[in-house]
C-alpha positions, 0 to 999 in steps of 0.5 A: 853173172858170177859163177859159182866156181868163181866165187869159190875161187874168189873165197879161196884168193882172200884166205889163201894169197890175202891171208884175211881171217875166214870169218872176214873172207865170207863177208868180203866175198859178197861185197866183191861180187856185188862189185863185180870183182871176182878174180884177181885180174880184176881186182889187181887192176882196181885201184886202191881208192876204189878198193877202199869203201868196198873192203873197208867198214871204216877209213882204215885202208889196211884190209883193202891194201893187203887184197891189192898186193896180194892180186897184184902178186898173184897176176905177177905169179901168172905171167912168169908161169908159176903153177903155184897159186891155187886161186888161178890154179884149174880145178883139177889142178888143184885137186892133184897138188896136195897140201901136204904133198904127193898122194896119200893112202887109200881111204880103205887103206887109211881106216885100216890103219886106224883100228882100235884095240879090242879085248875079248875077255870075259866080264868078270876080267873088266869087272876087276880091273882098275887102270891109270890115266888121266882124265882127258884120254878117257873123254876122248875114248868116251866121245870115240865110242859114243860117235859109233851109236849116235853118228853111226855113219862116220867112219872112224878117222872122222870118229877119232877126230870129231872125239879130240875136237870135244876134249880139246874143247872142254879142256879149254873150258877146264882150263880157264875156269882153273885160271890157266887160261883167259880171255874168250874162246875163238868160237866165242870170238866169232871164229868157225862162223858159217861151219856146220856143227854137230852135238857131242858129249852135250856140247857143239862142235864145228865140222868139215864136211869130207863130200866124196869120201868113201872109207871102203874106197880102194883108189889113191887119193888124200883121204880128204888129207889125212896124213900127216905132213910138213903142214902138221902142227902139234899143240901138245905143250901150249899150256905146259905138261899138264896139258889135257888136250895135247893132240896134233892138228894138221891143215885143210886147204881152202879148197877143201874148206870151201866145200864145207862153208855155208852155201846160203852166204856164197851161193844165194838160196841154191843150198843143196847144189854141190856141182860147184865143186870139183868132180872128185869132191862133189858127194854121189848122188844118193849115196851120202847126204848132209846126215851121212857125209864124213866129217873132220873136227875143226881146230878153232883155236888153230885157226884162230892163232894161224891167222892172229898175224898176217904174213908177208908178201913172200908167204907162199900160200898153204893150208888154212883150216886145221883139224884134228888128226885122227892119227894122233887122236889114236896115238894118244889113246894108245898110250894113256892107259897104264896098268894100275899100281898092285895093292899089295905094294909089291914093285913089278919087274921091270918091262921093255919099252915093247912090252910097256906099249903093249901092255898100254895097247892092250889096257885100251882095248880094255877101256874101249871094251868096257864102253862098247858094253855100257853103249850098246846096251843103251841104245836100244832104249834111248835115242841118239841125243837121249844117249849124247846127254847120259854119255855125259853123266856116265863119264863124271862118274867114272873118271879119275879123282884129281886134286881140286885146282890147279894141282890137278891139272893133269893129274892121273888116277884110276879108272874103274872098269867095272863101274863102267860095266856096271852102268850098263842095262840090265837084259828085260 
């Protein structure tokens, strides 16, 4: 009988060392193990016509001949010792050599480094002040404050990314209605099939669940793979400057990944057991569930582009599913708020590179304030979705007026702080 860390292990060869899309790898998976092939010892001693009807759903043996090489490279790799193949890696193996390299930060560690700026001011100064931006910066500090009323269990590396998951997708919708993009989604195409989603600013997104991560955690460990790396890849200019969306992604091993897959394809009618994973991944007993557990934002366009070609035999396996980092989710909020031209016409005196950070650092915290107020003041009223749904609403009414078009693709404008305040419920 097939284990289910086999078939773990199995999921991980064919998106890993194979480098088939994760869509096809769930589906090979029970083809395979109706086979009986479920390692690459197995697999790598099967011959190609035998390979071919399992793998294949038409005559085209192409599929089938990249999971023969790739076993076949794998045994190799084994017998000459290699320790580099997670898919004949132990589990605690694998656990120790990160994808990006050594050990990262405490979660405790990594959650501080991530705090927002506040603004304690009084009213009256939100009130009065008007900033510039564009509109992308804005939904995200929207969706970011929004997630700590209606995901209140999330901490805030996944709060960041979950927030950039949502405006890299509504800036890909913007997109192509204007006409700079074309063609479907990856979500439309089927990619991200069998990831778990959550609702936000009234769209879904597809998730990874982080099982095991304690935010307050003081231990070592990858922070469910936080920092960013060599397996980094930034998106900020795939539609030129005046692109809306443009944050960092980085990548999650299909160990990882293999946590958070649908456990009703891989593992039978057995949905709620995690004692297939690795020790340190496998969620506490009663402290976290499938509403508690952390989540990652899941790049789909990343995942996507990653896998639209096949690389060679020579590729060394590594990370496979992109997510949003929450370090430059952070970043990009940090910066994108400027201090507003004076009406008066006068021109300010000349600042530091320090105090033009600053002072954008600071005009965050204004924003982030003035949000706090407006979501705080609701969510005794409404329920979570209620609030999802009016976050949506509230956000069209506030953001910068551009240019219709293409012309403002990008374009800045200012953002009322006192519109936003003045969204807020009044005291009964």
């Amino acid at each position: 009988m097939t284990t289910k860390a086999e078939l773990q292990d199995l999921l991980r060869f064919l998106v890993q060392e194979a480098k088939l899309p994760l869509k096809d790898s769930m589906g090979k998976v029970t083809a395979l193990q109706k086979a009986s092939l479920t390692s690459a010892d197995t697999i790598s001693k099967t011959p190609l016509a035998t390979l071919e009807p399992i793998l294949n759903s038409t005559p085209d043996a192409k599929t089938a001949k990249i999971v023969l090489t790739a076993a076949k490279r794998v045994v190799k790799k084994r017998s000459l010792g290699s320790t580099t193949s997670t898919s004949t890696a132990s589990p605690s193996k694998r656990i120790k050599t990160s994808s990006t390299g050594g050990s990262g930060p405490s979660p405790s560690a990594l959650e501080s480094s991530l705090t927002l700026p506040t603004a304690s001011v009084p009213l009256s100064t939100l009130q009065s002040t008007s900033l510039q931006t564009n509109r992308a910066p804005l939904f995200l500090a929207f969706a970011v404050v929004l997630l700590a009323y209606t995901h209140p269990h999330q901490p805030l590396s996944s709060r960041l990314s979950l927030a950039q998951a949502v405006v890299s997708a509504n800036s890909r919708s913007k997109a192509v209605h204007l006409g700079l993009e074309s063609g479907k989604s990856a979500e439309g195409e089927g990619w991200g099939a069998g990831q778990p989603a959550i609702k936000l600013m009234g769209r879904e997104i597809r998730v990874i669940k982080r099982w095991g991560y304690d935010p307050t955690a003081e231990d070592e460990g990858d922070g469910g793979v936080d920092r960013e790396g060599s397996g980094t890849r930034k998106r900020s200019n795939e539609r030129g400057a005046g692109n809306e969306s443009g944050l960092n992604t980085h990548n999650i091993d299909a160990n990882e990944a293999s946590s958070a897959l649908s456990s009703s394809t891989l593992l039978g009618n057995d949905i709620d057991s995690k004692d297939h994973l690795p020790q340190q991944q496998r969620p506490p007993p009663v402290a976290q569930t499938d509403a508690t557990v952390a989540l990652w934002g899941l790049d789909m366009e990343a995942l996507r582009s990653s896998n639209s070609q096949r690389l060679g035999p020579e590729a060394s396996a590594g990370n496979t599913l992109p997510i949003f980092t929450p370090q430059s989710a952070r970043n990009y909020l940090l910066r994108s708020f400027a201090t507003a031209p004076s009406k008066s016409g006068e021109s300010k005196k000349k600042s530091t590179v320090k105090e033009q950070t600053q002072e954008r650092e600071h005009n965050c915290g204004l924003v982030l304030s003035a949000l706090d107020i407006l979501f705080n003041s609701w969510a005794p009223k409404l329920s979570r979705e209620e609030l999802d749904k009016r976050a949506w609403n509230w956000y069209v009414a506030v953001r910068p007026e551009v240019e219709a078009g293409q012309k403002g693709w990008g374009g800045r404008g200012l953002v009322d702080l006192g519109k936003i305040v003045g969204m807020k419920r009044e005291a009964q």
